[in-house]
py3Dmol code that shows the C-alpha trace and the ligand (Angstrom):
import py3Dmol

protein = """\
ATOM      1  CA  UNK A   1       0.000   0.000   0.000  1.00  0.00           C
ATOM      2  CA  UNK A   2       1.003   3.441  -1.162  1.00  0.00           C
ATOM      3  CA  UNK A   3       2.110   5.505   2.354  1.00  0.00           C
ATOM      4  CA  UNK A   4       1.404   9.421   1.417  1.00  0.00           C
ATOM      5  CA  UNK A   5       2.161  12.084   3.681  1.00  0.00           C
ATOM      6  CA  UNK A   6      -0.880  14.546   4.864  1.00  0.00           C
ATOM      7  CA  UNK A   7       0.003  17.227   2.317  1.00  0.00           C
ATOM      8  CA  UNK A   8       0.714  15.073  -0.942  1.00  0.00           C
ATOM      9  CA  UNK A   9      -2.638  13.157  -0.058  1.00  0.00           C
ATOM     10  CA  UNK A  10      -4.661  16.354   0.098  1.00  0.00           C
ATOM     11  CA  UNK A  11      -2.780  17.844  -3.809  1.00  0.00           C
ATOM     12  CA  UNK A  12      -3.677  14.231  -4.943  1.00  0.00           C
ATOM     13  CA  UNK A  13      -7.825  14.869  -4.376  1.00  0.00           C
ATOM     14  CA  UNK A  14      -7.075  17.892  -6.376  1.00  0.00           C
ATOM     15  CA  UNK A  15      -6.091  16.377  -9.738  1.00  0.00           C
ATOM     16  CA  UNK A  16      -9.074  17.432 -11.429  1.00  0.00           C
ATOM     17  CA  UNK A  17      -8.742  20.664 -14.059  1.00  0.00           C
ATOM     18  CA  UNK A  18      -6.969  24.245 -13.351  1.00  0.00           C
ATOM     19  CA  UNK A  19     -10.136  26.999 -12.878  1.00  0.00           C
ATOM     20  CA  UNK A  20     -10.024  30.662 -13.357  1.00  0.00           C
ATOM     21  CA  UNK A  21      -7.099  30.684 -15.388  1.00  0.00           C
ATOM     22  CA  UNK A  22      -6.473  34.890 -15.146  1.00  0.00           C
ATOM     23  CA  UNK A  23      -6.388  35.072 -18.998  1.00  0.00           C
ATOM     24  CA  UNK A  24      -9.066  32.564 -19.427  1.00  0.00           C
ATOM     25  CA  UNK A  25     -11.758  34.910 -17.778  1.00  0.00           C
ATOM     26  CA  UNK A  26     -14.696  35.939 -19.586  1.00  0.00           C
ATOM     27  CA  UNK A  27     -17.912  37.077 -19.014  1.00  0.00           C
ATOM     28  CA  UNK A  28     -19.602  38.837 -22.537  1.00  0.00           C
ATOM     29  CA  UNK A  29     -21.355  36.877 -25.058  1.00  0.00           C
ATOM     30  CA  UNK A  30     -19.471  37.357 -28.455  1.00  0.00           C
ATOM     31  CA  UNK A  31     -22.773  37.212 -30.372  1.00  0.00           C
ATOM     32  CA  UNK A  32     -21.350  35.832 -33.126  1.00  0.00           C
ATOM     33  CA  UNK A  33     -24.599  35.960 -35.311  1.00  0.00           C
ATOM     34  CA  UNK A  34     -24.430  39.852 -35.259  1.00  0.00           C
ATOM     35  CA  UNK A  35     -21.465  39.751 -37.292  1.00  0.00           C
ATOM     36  CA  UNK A  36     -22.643  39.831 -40.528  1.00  0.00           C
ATOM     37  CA  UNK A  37     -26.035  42.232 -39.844  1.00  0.00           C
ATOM     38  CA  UNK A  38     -23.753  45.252 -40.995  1.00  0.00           C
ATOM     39  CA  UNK A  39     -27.217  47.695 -40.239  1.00  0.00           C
ATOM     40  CA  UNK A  40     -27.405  46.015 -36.035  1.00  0.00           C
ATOM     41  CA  UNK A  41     -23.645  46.213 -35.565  1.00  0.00           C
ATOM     42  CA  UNK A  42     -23.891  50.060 -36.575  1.00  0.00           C
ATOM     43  CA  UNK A  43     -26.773  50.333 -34.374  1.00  0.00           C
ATOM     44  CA  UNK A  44     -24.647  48.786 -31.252  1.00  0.00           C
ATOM     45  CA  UNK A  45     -21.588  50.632 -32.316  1.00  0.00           C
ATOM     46  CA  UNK A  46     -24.103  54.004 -31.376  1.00  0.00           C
ATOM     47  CA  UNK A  47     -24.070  52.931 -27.534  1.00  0.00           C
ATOM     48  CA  UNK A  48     -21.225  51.084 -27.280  1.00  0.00           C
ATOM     49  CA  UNK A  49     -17.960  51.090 -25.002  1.00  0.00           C
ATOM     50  CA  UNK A  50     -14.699  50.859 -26.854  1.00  0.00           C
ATOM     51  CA  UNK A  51     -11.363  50.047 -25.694  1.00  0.00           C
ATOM     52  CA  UNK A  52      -8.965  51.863 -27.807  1.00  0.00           C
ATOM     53  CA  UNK A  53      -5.652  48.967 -28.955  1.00  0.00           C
ATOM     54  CA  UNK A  54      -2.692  50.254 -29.721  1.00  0.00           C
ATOM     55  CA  UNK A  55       0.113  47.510 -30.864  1.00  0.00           C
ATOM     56  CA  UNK A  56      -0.148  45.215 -28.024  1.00  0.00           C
ATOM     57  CA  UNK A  57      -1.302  47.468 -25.674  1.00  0.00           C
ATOM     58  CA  UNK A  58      -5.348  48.695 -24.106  1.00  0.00           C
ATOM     59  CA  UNK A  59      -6.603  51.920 -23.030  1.00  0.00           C
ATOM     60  CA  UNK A  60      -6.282  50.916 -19.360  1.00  0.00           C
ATOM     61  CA  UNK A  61      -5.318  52.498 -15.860  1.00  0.00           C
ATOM     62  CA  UNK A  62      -3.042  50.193 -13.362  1.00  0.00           C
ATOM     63  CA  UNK A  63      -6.270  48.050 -12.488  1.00  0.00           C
ATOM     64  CA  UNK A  64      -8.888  48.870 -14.460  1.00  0.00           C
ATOM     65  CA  UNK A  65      -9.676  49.342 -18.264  1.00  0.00           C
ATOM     66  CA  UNK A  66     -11.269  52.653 -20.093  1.00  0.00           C
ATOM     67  CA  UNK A  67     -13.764  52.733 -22.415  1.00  0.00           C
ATOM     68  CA  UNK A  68     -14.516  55.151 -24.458  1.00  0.00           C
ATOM     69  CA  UNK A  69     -18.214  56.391 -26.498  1.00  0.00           C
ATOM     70  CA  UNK A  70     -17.884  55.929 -30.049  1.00  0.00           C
ATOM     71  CA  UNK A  71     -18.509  59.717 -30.328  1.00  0.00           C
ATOM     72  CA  UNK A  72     -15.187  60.157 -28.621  1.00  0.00           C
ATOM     73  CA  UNK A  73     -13.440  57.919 -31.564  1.00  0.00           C
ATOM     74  CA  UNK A  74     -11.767  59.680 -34.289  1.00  0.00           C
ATOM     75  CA  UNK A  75      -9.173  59.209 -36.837  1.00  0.00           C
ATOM     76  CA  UNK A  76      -7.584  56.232 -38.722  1.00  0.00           C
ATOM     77  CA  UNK A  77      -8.120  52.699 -37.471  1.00  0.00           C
ATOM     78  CA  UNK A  78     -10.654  49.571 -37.659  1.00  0.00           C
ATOM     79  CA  UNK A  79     -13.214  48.552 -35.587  1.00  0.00           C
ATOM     80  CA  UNK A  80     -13.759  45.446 -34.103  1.00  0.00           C
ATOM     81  CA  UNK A  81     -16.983  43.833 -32.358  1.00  0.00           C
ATOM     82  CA  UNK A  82     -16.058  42.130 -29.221  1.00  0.00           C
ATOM     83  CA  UNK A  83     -19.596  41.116 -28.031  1.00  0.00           C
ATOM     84  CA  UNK A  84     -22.596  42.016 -25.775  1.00  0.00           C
ATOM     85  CA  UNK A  85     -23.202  41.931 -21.559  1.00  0.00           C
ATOM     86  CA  UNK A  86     -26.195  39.615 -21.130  1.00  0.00           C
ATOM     87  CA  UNK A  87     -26.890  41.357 -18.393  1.00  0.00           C
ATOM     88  CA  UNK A  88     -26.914  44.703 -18.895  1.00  0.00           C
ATOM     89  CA  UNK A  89     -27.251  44.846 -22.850  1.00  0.00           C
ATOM     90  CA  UNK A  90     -24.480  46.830 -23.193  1.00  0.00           C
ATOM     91  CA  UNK A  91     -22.292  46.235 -26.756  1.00  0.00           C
ATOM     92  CA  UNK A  92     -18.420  46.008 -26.638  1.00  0.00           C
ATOM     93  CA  UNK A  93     -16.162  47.125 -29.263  1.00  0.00           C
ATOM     94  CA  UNK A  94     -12.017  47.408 -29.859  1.00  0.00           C
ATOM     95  CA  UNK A  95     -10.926  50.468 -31.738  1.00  0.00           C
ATOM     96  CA  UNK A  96      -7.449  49.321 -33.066  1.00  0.00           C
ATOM     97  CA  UNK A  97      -5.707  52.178 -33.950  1.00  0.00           C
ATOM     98  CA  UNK A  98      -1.680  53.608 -34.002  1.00  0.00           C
ATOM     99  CA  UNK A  99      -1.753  56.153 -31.656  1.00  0.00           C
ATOM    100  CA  UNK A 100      -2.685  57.340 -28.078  1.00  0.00           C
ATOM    101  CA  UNK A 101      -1.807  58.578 -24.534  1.00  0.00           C
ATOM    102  CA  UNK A 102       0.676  56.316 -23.810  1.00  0.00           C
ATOM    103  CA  UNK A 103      -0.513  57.146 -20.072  1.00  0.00           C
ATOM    104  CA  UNK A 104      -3.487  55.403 -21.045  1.00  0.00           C
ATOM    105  CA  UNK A 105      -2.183  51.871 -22.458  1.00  0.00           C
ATOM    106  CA  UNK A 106      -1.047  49.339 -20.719  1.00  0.00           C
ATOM    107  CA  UNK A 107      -0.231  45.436 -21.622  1.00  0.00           C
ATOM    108  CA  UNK A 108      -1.695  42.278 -20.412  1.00  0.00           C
ATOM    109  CA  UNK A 109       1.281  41.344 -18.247  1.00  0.00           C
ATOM    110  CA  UNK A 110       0.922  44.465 -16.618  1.00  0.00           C
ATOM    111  CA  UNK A 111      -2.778  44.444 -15.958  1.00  0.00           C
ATOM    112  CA  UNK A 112      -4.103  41.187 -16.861  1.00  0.00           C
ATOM    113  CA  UNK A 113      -4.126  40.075 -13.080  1.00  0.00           C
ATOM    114  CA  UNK A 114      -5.480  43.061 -11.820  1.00  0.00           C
ATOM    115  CA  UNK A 115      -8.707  42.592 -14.381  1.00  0.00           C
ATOM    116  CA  UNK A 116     -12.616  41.622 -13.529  1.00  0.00           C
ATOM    117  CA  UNK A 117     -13.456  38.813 -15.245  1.00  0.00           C
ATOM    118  CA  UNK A 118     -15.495  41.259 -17.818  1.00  0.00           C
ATOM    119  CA  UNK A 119     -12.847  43.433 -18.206  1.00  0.00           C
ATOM    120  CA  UNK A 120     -10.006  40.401 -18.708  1.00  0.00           C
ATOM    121  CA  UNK A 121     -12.285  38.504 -21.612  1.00  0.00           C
ATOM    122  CA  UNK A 122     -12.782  41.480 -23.664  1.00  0.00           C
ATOM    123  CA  UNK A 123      -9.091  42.988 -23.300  1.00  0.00           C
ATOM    124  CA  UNK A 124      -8.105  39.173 -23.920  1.00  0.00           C
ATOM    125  CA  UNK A 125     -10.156  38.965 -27.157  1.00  0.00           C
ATOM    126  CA  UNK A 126      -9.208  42.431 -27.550  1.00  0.00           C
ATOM    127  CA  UNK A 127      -5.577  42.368 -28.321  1.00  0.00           C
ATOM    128  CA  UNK A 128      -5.590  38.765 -29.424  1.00  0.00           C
ATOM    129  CA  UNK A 129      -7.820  40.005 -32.613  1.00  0.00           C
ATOM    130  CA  UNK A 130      -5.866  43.283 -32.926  1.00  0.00           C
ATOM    131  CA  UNK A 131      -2.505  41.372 -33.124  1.00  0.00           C
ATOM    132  CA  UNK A 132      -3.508  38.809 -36.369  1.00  0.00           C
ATOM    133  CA  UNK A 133      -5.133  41.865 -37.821  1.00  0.00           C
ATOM    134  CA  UNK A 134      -1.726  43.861 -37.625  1.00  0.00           C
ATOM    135  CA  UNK A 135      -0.468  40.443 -39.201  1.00  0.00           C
ATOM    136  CA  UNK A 136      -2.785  40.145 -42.301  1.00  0.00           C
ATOM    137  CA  UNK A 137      -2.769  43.369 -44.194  1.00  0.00           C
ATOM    138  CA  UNK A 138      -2.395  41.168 -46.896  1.00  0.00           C
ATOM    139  CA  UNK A 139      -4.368  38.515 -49.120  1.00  0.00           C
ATOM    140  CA  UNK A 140      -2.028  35.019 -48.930  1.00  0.00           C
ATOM    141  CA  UNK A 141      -3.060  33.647 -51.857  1.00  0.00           C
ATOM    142  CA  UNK A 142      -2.777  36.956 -54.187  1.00  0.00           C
ATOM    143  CA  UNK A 143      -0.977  39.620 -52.002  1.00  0.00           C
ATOM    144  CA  UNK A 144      -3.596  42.186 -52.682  1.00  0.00           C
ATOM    145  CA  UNK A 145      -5.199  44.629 -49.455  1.00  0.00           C
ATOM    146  CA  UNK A 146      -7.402  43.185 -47.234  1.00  0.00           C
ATOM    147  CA  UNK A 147     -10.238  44.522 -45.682  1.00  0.00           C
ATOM    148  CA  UNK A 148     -11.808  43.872 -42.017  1.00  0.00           C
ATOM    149  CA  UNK A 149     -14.999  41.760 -42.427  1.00  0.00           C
ATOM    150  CA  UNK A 150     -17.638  40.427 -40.230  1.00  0.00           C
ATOM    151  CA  UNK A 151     -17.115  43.146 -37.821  1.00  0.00           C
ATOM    152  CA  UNK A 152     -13.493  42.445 -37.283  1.00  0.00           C
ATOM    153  CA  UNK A 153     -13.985  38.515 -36.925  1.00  0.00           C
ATOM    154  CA  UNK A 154     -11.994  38.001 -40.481  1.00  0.00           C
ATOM    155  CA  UNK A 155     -10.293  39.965 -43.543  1.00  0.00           C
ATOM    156  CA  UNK A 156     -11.536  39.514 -46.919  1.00  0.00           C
ATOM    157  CA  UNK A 157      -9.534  40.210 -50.122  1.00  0.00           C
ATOM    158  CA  UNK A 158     -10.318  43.317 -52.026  1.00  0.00           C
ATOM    159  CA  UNK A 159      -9.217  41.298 -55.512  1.00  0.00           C
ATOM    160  CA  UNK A 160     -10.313  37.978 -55.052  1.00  0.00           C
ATOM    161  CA  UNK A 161     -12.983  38.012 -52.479  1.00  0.00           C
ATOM    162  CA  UNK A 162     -11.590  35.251 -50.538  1.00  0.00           C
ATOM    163  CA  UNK A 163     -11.967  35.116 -46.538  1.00  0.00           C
ATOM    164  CA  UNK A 164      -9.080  34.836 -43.911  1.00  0.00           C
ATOM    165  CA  UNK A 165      -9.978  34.020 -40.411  1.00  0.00           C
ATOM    166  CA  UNK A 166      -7.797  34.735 -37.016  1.00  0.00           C
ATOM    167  CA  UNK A 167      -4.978  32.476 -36.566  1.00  0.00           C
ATOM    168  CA  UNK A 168      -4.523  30.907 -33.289  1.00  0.00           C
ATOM    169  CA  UNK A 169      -1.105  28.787 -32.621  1.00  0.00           C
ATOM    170  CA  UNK A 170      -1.681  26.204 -30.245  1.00  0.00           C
ATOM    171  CA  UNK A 171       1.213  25.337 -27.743  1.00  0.00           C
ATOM    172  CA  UNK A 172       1.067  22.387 -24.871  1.00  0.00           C
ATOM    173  CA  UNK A 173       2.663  22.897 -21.579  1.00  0.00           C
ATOM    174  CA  UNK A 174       3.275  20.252 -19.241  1.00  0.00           C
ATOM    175  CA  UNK A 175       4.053  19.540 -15.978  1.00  0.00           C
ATOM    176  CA  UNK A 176       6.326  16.247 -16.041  1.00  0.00           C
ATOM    177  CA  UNK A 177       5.725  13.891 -12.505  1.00  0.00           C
ATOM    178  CA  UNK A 178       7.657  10.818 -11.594  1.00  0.00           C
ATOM    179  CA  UNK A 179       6.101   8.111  -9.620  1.00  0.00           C
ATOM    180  CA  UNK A 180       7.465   9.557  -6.281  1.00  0.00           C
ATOM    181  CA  UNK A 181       4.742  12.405  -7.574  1.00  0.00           C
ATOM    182  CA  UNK A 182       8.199  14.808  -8.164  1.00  0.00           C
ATOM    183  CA  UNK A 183       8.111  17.608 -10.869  1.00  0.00           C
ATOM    184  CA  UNK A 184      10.760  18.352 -13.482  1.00  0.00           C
ATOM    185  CA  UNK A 185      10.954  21.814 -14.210  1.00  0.00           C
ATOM    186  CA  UNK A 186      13.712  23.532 -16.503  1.00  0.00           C
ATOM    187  CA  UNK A 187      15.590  26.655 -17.391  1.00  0.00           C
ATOM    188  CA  UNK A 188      15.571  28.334 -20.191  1.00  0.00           C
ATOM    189  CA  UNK A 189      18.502  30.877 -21.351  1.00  0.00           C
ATOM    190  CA  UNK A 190      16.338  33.645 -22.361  1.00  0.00           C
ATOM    191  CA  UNK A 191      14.807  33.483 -18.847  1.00  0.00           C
ATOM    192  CA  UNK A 192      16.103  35.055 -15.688  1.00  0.00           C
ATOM    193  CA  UNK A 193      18.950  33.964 -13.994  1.00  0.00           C
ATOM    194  CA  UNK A 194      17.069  30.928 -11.965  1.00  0.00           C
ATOM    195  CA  UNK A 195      13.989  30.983 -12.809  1.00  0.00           C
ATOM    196  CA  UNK A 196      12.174  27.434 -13.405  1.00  0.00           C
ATOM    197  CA  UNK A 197       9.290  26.520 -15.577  1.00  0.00           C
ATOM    198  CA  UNK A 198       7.593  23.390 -17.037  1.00  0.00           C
ATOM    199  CA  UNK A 199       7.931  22.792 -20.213  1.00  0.00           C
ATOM    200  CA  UNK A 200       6.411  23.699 -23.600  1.00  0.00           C
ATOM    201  CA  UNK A 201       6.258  23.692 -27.280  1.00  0.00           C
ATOM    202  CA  UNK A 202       4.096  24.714 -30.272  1.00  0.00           C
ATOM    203  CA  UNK A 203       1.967  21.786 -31.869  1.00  0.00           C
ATOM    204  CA  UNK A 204       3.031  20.927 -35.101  1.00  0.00           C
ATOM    205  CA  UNK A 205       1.013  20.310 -38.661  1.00  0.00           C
ATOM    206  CA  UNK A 206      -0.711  17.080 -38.342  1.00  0.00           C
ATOM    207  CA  UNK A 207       0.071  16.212 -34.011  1.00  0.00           C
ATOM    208  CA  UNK A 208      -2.479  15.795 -31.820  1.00  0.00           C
ATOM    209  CA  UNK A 209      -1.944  17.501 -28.382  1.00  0.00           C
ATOM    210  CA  UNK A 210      -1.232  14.230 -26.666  1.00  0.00           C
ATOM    211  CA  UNK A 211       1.979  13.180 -29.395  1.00  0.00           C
ATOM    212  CA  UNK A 212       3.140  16.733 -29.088  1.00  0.00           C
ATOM    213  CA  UNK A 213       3.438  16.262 -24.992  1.00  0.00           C
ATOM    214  CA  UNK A 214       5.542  13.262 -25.665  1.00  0.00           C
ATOM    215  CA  UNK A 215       7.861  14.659 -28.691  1.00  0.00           C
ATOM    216  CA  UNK A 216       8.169  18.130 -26.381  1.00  0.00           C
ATOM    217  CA  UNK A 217       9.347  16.452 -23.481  1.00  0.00           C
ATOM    218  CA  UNK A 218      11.484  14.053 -24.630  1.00  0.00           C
ATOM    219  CA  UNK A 219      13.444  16.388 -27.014  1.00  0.00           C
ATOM    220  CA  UNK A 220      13.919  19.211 -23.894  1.00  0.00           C
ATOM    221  CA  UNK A 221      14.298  16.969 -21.496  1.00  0.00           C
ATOM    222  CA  UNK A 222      15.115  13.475 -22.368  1.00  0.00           C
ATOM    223  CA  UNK A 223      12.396  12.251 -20.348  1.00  0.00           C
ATOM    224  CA  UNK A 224       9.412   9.643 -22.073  1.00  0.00           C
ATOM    225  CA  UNK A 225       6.153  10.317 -20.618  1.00  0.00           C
ATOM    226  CA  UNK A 226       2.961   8.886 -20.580  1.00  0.00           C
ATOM    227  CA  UNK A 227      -0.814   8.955 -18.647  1.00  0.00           C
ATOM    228  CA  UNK A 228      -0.879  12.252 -20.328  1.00  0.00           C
ATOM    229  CA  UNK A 229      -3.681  14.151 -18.493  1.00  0.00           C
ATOM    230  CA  UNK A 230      -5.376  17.269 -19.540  1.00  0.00           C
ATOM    231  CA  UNK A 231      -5.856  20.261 -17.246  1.00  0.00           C
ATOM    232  CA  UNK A 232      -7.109  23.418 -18.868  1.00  0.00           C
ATOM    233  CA  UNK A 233      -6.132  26.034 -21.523  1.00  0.00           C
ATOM    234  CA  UNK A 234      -5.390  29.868 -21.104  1.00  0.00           C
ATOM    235  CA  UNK A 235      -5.547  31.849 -24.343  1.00  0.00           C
ATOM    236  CA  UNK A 236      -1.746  34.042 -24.262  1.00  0.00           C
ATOM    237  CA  UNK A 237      -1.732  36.690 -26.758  1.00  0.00           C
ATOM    238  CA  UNK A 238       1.875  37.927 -27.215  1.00  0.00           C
ATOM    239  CA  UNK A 239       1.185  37.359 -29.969  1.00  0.00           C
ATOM    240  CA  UNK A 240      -0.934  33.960 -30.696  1.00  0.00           C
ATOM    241  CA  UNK A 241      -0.887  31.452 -28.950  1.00  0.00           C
ATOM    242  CA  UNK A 242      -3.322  29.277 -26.537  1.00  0.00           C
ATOM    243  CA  UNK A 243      -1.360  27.285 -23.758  1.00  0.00           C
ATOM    244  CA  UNK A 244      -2.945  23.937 -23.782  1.00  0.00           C
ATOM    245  CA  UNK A 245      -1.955  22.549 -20.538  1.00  0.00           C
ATOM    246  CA  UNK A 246      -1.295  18.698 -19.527  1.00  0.00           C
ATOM    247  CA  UNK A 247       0.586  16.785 -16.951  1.00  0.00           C
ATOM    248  CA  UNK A 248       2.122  13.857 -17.538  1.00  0.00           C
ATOM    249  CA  UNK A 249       4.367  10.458 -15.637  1.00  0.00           C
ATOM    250  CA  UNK A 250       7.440   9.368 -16.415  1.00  0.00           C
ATOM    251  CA  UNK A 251       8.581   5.819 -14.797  1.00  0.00           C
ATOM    252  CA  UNK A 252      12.489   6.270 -16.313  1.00  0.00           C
ATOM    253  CA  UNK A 253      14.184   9.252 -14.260  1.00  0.00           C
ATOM    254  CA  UNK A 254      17.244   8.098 -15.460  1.00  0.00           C
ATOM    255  CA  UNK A 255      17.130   9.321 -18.893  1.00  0.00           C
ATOM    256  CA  UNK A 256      16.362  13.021 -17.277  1.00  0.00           C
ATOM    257  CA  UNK A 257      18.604  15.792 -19.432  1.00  0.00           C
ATOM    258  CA  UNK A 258      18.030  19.378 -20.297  1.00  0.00           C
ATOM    259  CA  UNK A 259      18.848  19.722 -24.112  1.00  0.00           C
ATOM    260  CA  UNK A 260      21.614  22.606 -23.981  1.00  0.00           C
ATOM    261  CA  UNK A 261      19.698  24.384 -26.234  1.00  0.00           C
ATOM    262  CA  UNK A 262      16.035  25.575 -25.537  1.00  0.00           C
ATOM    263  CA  UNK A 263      16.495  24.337 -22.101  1.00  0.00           C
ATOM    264  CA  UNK A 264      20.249  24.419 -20.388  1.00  0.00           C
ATOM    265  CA  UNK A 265      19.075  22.951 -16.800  1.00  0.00           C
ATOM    266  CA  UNK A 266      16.648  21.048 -15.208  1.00  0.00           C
ATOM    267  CA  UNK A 267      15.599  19.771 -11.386  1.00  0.00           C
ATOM    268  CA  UNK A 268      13.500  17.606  -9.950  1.00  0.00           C
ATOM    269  CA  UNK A 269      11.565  18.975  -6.945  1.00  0.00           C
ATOM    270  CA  UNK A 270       9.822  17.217  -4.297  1.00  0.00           C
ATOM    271  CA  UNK A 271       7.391  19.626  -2.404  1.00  0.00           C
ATOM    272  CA  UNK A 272       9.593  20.223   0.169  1.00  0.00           C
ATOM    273  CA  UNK A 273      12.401  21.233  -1.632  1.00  0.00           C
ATOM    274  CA  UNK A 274      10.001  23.008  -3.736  1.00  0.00           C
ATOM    275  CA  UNK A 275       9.130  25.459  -0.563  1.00  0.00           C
ATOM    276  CA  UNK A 276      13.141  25.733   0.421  1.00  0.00           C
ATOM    277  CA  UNK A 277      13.777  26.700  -3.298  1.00  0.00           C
ATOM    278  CA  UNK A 278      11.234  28.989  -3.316  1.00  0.00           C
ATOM    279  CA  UNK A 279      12.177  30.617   0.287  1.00  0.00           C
ATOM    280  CA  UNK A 280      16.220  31.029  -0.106  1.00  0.00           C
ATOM    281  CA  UNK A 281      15.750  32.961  -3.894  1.00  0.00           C
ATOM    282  CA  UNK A 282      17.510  29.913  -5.052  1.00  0.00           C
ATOM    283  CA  UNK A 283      14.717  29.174  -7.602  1.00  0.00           C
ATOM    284  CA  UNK A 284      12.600  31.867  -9.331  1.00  0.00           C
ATOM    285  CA  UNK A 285       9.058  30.730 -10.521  1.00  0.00           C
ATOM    286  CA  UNK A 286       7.084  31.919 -13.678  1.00  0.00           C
ATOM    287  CA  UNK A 287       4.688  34.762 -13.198  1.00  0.00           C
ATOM    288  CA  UNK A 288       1.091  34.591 -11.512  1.00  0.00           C
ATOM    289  CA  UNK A 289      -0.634  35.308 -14.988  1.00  0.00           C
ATOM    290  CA  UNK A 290       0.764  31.976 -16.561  1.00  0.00           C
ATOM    291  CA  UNK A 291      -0.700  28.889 -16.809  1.00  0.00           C
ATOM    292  CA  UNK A 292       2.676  27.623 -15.621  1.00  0.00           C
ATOM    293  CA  UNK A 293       2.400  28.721 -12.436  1.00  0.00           C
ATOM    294  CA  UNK A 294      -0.830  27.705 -11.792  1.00  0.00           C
ATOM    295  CA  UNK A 295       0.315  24.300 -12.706  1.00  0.00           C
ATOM    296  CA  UNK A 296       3.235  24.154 -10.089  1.00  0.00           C
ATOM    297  CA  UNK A 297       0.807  25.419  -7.468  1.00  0.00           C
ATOM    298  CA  UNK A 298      -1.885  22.960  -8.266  1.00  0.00           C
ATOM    299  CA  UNK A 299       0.733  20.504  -7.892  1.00  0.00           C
ATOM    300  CA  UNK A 300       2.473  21.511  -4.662  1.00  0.00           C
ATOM    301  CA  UNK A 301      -1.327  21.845  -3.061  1.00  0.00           C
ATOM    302  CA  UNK A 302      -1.472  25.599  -2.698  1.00  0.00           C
ATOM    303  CA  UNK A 303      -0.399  28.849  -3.899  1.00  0.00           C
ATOM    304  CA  UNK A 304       3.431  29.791  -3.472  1.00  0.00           C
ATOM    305  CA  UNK A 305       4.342  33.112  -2.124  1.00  0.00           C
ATOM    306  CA  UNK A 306       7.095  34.087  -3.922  1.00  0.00           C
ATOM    307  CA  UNK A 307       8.505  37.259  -5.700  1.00  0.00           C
ATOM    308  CA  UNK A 308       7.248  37.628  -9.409  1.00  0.00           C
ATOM    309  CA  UNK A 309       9.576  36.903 -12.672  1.00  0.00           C
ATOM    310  CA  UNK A 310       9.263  37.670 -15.997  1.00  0.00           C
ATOM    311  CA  UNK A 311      11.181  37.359 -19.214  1.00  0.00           C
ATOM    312  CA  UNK A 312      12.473  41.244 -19.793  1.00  0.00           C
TER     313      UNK A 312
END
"""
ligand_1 = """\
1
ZN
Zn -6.544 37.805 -52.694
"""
view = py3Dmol.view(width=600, height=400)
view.addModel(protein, "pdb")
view.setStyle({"model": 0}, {"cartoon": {"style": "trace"}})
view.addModel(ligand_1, "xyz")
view.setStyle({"model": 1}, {"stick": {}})
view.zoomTo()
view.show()
């Protein structure tokens, strides 16, 4: 019989998914049949509150967004429905142009915590849309203009008429366990001096999510995995992607070695050495806003109170 001590045998009853992933918040209705009843979206557009995107950033202050009427929108830029409040009927747009008080933009990584659920979808969707707009001035098949269609939701070629929708690049993240119920985490060079993360990679042209976890892993780490387990998604707009995250077992520690290239190091943890790390600075862990962290803390049973890092 399996002997577990009172804290691993609490994190083990919470193996089920990751909830209110920061950047996973949402709370409008994208009413996604409006978006080609050109005369109603006009009409909403009247009453509407618009956030103002410019680049990769939202007309926000430190912990709250600002909207602005449509009367108070001017100039050159595109508009872009983001949806309606159930509750109190009240339409959403984006207004994505190139310039504004730089006082009043902020990113995600600054803010994104510091969001209401409302306020984190539609800044989410937000930037997210503004970013493969910026992308796609162009038609791919003939290299003519495009134009924004179904009120922001694609681009259609001015020559050929054909349609291009948003572009989302999907990425899996796992946390790797032994059967002690250790994690692997690793560093990567273009992180902070000692920060750890789990580990990730983009899904590739015909992969399912679950052979992607097994090719990532073993090529950073050396490590085969299996029991791959899903535990939520977060979308992560800078500029993209969606973090699809998974945990997975490994039953052969011994193959265990960072790759020297995306990742340079890598440690196994057991919770307690996970709260020493943690305490004497001598490991740094991934934001609040990732999914990574979440992952870590789900693991270890709680949150970690620890100093913030991010990538400069
Ligand atoms: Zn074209």
């Amino acid at each position: 019989m399996l002997v577990v001590s009172p804290i691993m045998s609490a994190a083990k009853m919470n193996t089920g998914r990751l909830n209110n992933l920061i950047l996973a918040r949402s709370a409008v209705d994208r009413a996604s049949e409006l978006r080609t009843d050109t005369i109603k979206l006009e009409e909403l557009w009247q009453s509407a509150k618009v956030l103002i995107i410019v680049n990769d950033q939202v007309s926000s202050h430190d912990s709250e967004l600002i909207f602005f009427t449509s009367a108070e929108i001017s100039g050159e830029g595109e508009r872009y429905f983001l949806g309606i409040d159930q509750g109190s009927s009240q339409s959403y747009f984006a207004w994505h142009t190139t310039e504004h008080d730089e006082d009043q933009l902020r990113t995600l990584r600054q803010i994104g915590a510091q969001l209401s659920s409302l306020e984190a979808g539609l800044a989410v969707h937000a930037i997210a849309l503004s970013n493969w707009h910026s992308a796609h001035p162009r038609c791919p098949k003939c290299g003519e203009a495009t134009q924004v269609d179904l009120g922001g939701a694609a681009r259609l070629c001015t020559q050929d008429q054909s349609q291009h929708h948003p572009r989302t690049d999907p990425a899996v993240i796992v946390l790797i366990k032994d059967v002690n119920d250790r994690i692997l985490l690793g560093h990567q060079p273009i992180w902070p001096e000692k920060r750890f993360s789990t580990f990730a990679g983009f899904v590739e042209p015909g992969e399912s999510f679950e052979q992607c976890v097994v090719r990532e892993v073993e090529e950073e780490s050396g490590v085969k995995v299996h029991s791959v387990h899903y535990l939520g998604s977060q979308p992560w707009p800078f500029p993209a992607s969606i973090m699809i995250a998974f945990e997975a077992i490994t039953s052969d520690v011994s193959t265990a070695r960072a790759d020297g290239v995306e990742i340079t190091e890598i440690r196994w943890f057991t919770r307690d050495e996970m709260k020493d790390a943690v305490a004497s600075q001598e490991v740094l862990l991934p934001p609040r806003i990732s999914v990574a962290r979440r992952m870590i803390e789900h693991w270890y049973g709680s949150e970690i109170d620890t100093g913030e890092s991010w990538r400069p």
